[in-house]
MARMIKE-728595 format. One line per 10 residues: number of its first residue (from 1); their letters; for each residue x, y, z of N, C-alpha, C, O, CB. Coordinates in steps of 0.2 Angstrom, whole numbers. Glycine has a CB too. Example, Ala and Ser with C-alpha at 12.3 -4.5 7.8 and 13.67 -1.06 7.14 Angstrom:
1) AS) 66,-28,39,62,-22,39,66,-16,39,71,-17,42,57,-22,45 | 64,-11,35,68,-5,36,64,0,39,67,6,40,70,-3,29;
//
This chain:
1) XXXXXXXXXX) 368,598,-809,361,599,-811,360,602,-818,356,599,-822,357,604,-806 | 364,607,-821,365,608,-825,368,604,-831,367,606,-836,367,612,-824 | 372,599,-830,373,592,-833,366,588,-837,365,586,-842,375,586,-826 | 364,589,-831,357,582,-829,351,586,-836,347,582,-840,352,582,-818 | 351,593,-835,345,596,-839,347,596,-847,343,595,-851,343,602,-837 | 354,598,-848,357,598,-853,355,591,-857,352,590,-862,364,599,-851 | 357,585,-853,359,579,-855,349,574,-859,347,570,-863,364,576,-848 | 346,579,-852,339,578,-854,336,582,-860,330,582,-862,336,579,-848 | 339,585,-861,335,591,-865,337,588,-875,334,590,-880,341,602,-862 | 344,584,-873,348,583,-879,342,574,-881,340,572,-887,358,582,-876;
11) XXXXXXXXXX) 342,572,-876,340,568,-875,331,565,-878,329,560,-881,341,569,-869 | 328,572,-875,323,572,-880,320,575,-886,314,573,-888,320,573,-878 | 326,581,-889,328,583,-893,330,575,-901,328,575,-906,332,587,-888 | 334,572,-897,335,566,-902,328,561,-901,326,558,-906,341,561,-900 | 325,561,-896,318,556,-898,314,558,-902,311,555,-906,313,553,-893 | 311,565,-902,308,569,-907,308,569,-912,303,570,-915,308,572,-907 | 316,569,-914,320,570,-918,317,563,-924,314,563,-930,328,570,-914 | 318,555,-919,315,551,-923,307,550,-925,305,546,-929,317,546,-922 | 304,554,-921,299,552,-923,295,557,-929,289,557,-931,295,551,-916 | 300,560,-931,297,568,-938,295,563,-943,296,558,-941,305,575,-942;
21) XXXXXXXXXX) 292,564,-949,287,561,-955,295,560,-958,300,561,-955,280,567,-961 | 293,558,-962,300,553,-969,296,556,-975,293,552,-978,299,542,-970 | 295,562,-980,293,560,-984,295,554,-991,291,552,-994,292,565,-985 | 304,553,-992,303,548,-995,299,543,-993,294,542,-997,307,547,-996 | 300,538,-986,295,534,-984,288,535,-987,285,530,-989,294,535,-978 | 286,541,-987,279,542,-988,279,541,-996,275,536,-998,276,550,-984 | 282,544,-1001,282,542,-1006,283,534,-1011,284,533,-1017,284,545,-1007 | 284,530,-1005,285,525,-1006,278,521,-1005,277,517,-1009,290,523,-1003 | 274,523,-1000,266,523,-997,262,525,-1003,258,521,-1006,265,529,-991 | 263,530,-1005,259,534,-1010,260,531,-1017,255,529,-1020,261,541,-1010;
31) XXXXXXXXXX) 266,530,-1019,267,524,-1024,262,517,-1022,259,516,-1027,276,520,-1023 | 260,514,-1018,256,508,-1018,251,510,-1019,248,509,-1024,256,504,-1014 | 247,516,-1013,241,515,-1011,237,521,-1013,231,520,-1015,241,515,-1003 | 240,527,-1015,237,534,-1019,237,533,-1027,232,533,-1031,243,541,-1018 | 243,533,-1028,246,533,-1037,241,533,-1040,239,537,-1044,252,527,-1040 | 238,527,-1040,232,525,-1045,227,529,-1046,224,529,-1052,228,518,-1044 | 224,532,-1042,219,537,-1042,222,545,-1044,220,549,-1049,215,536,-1035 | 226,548,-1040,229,556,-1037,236,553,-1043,242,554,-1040,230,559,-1025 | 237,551,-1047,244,553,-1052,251,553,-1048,254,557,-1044,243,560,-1055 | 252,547,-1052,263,549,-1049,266,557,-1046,271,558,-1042,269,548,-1060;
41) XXXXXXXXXX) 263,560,-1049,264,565,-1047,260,571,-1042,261,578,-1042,267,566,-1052 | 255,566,-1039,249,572,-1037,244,575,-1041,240,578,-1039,252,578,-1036 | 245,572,-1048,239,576,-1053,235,571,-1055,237,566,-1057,242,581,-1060 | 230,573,-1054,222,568,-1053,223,564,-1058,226,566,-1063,215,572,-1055 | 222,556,-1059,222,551,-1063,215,554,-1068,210,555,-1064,222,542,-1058 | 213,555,-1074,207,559,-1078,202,554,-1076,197,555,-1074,208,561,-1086 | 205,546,-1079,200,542,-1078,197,540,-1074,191,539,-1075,201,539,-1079 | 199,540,-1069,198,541,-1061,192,545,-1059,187,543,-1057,205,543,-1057 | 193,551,-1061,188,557,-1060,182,556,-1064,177,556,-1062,192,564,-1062 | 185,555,-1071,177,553,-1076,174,547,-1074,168,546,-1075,178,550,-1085;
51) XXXXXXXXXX) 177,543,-1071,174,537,-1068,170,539,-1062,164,537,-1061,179,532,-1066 | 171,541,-1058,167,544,-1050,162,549,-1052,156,549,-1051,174,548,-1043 | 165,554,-1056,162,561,-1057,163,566,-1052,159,569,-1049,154,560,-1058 | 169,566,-1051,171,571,-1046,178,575,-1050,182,573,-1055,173,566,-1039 | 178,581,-1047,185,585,-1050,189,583,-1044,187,584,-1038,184,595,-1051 | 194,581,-1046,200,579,-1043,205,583,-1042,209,583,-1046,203,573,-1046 | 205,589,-1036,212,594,-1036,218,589,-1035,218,584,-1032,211,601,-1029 | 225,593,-1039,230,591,-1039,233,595,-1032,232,600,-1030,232,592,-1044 | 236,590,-1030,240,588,-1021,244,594,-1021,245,597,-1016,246,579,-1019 | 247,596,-1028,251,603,-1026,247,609,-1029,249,613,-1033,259,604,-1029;
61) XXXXXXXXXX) 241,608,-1025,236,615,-1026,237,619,-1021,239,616,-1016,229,615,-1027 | 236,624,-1019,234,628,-1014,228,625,-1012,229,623,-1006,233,634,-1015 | 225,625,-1013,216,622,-1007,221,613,-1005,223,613,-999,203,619,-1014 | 223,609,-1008,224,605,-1005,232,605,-1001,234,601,-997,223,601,-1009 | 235,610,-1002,241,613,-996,240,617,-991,244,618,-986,246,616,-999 | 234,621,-990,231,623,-986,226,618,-981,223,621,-977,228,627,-988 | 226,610,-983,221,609,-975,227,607,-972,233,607,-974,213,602,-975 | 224,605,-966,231,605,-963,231,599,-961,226,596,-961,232,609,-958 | 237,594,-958,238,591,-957,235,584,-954,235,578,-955,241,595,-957 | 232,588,-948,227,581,-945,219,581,-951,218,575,-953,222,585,-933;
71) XXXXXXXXXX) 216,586,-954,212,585,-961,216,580,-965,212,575,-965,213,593,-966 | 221,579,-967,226,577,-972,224,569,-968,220,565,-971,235,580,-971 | 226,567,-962,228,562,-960,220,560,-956,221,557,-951,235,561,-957 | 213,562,-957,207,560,-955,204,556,-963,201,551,-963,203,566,-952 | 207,562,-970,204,560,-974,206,555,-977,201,553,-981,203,562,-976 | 214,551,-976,215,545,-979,216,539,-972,219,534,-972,221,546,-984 | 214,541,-968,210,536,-960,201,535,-964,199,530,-966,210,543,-949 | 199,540,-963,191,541,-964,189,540,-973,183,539,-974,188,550,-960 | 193,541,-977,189,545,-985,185,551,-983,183,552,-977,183,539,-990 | 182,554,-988,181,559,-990,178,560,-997,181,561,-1002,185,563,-990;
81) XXXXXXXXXX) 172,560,-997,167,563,-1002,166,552,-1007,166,547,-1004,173,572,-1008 | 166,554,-1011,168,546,-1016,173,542,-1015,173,536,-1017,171,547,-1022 | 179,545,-1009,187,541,-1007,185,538,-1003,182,541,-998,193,545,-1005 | 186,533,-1003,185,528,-996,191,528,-994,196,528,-998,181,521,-998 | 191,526,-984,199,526,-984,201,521,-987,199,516,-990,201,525,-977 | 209,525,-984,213,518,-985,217,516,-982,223,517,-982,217,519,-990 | 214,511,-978,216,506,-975,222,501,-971,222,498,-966,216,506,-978 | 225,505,-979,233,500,-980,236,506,-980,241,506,-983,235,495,-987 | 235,511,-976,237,515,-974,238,518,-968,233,522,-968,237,518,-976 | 242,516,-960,240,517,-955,247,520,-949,252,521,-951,236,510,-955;
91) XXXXXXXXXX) 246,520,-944,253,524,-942,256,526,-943,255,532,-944,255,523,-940 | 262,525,-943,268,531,-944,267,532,-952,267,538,-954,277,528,-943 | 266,527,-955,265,529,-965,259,532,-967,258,534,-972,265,521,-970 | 256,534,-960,250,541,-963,254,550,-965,253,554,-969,243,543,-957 | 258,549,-959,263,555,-957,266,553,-962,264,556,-967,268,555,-951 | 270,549,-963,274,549,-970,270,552,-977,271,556,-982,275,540,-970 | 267,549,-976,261,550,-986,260,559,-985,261,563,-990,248,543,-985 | 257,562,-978,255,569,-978,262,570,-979,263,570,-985,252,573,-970 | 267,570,-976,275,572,-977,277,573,-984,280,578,-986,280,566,-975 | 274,567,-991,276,566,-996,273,571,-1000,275,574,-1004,275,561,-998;
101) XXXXXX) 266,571,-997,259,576,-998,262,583,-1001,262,587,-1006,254,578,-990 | 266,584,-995,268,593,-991,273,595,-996,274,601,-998,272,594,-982 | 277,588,-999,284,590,-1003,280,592,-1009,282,597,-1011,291,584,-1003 | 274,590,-1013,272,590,-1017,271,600,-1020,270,602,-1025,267,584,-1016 | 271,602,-1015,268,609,-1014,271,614,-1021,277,612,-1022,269,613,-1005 | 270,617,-1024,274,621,-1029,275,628,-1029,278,631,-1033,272,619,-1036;
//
C-alpha cells in the first residue's frame, strides 16, 4: 500500500510538474504579441501611450506585479481600458506570457 501511494504521489507530482508556466516560452509570446506596445523589456512603447493617451505602467512595477495572476490572464483574454485582447494569445501561452510577466519584476 505504501508502494502504491508513494508511487502515486510521485506520479502526480511529475504531471504538475509539467503543467508549471515556461517563462522563456512566454517571452517568446510576448516577443510577437506584447513587444510593440509594453517595450522589449516591459517599459511602455512612448508612442504607443501618446497615441491612445494613456499612461502605460512598466510590467516591472509594483502596481503591475501586484495584480495577480488570474487579473493578469483576464486582461490579456478580455483587454483593459484602450487594450483590446489579445487574441493570439490563448492557453497554455497565457501562463506562459504572466510567467515572463513575473520574471520581469525588479
Amino acid at each position: 500500500m505504501r508502494t502504491i501511494l508513494t508511487i502515486f504521489t510521485l506520479a502526480t507530482l511529475s504531471t504538475t510538474a509539467g503543467f508549471a508556466a515556461d517563462a522563456k516560452a512566454g517571452m517568446a509570446v510576448y516577443n510577437k504579441a506584447c513587444k510593440s506596445c509594453h517595450g522589449a523589456d516591459g517599459t511602455a512603447n512612448p508612442a504607443i501611450a501618446k497615441m491612445f493617451k494613456v499612461d502605460m505602467k512598466a510590467l516591472s512595477s509594483a502596481d503591475v506585479q501586484a495584480t495577480s495572476d488570474a487579473d493578469m490572464k483576464a486582461i490579456i483574454a478580455n483587454g483593459k481600458g484602450k487594450m483590446k485582447p489579445v487574441s493570439s494569445v490563448t492557453g497554455a501561452s497565457v501562463d506562459d506570457v504572466v510567467a515572463y510577466v513575473r520574471s520581469l519584476k525588479k
